[in-house]
N, C-alpha and C positions, 0 to 999 in steps of 0.2 A: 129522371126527368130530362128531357131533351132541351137543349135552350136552342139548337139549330135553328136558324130566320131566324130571334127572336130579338128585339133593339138590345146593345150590350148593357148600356143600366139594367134593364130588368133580367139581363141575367148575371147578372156580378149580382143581383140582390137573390135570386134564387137561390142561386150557390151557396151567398151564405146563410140564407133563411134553411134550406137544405143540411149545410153544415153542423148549424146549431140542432136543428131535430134530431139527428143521426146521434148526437151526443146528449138526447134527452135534454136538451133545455128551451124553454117555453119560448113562442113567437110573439111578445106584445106590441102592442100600438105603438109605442115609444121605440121597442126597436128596430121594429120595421123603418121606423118616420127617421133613425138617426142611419141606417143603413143604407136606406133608399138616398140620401142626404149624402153621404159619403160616397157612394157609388156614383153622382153626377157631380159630384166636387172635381172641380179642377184644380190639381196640388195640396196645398196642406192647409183648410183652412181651420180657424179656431173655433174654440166652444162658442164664441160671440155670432161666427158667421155661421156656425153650425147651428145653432138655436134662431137666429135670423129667420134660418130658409124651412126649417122645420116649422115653426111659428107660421109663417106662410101659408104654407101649404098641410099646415095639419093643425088649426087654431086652436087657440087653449091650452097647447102642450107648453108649462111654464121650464126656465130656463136649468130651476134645479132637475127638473126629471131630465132635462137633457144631460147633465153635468153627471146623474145618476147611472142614467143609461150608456153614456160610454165610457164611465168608470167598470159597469156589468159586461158588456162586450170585449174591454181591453183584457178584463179576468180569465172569459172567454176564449181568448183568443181572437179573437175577427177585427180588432180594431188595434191601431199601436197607437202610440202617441210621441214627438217631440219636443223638445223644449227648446226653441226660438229666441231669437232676440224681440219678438214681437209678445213673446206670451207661448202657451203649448199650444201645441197644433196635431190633429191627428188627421189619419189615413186610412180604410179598411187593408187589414192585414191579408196577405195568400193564407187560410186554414193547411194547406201542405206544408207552406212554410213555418209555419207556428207548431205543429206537431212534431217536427226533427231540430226544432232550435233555430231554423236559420233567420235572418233580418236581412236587411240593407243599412249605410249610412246613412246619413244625410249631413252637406254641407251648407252654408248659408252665406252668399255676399256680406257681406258687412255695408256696402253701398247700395246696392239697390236689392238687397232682403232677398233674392231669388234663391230657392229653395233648389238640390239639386239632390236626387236620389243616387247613390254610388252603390256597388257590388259589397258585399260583407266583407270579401274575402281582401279587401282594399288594405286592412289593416294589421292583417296576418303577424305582418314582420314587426309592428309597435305591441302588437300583443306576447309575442313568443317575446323579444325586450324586456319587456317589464316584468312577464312571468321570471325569466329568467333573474335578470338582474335586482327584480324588487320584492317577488313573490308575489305580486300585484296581478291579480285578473282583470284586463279592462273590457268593458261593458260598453261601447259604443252607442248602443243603439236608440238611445231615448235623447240625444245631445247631439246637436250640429256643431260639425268644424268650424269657423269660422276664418273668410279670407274674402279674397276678390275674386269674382267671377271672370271668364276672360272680357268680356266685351267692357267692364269697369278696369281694369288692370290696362285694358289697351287705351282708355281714356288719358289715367292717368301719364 
């Protein structure tokens, strides 16, 4: 399917409504409504604002099918999720990136909560560390770092 001209939400939702079919799993109403949702989100918001804006624009749909339905998606693959100083937050995942393994970080001000997406590859050298010296696998990717962002750092 072509998404050429097509507005970018409805094709980040295509793709992974597309995604999911190629891999034999069903399109419902809930997760169209938590996809579509995620595809116009801007940054990381929560199950709260994620059922908010679903609620909205798709009445009726109660807060556990949301809570449901991106529990089904993260299993999936198409959706990852963080854990914040504010609570978890998710993001629709890249489906290329979730089939070879790869992620991104995420960092998090501690002053003004700004979420920051980082390269996986950021952590290379604390991971081979720890393998090393601890036997320890670290797993990044569902946890923010936490520190100061520069424009807080430069306040201070």
């Amino acid at each position: 399917m072509s998404t050429r001209g097509q507005d970018p939400v409805a094709a980040t939702v295509e793709r992974v409504v597309a995604h999911l079919r190629e891999h034999g799993h069903r399109i419902t109403m809930p997760r169209r409504a938590v996809v579509d949702t995620l595809a116009r989100a801007e940054g990381h918001p929560t199950v709260e604002q994620i059922a908010a804006d679903v609620a909205e624009r798709w009445p009726g749909m109660h807060l556990t099918t949301v809570y449901r339905t991106l529990e089904t998606l993260a299993e999936l693959g198409v959706v990852t999720h963080v854990h914040l100083a504010a609570g978890t937050a998710y993001h629709l995942a890249d489906p290329a990136e979730s089939a070879d393994g790869a992620h991104h970080v995420h960092a998090q001000c501690r002053s003004c909560r700004r979420v920051i997406d980082l390269p996986d590859g950021i952590l290379d050298g604390v991971r081979r560390e720890l393998a090393a010296s601890e036997g320890f696998a670290l797993e990044p990717h569902h946890v923010a770092l936490s520190g100061l962002c520069r424009d807080c750092a430069d306040e201070g």
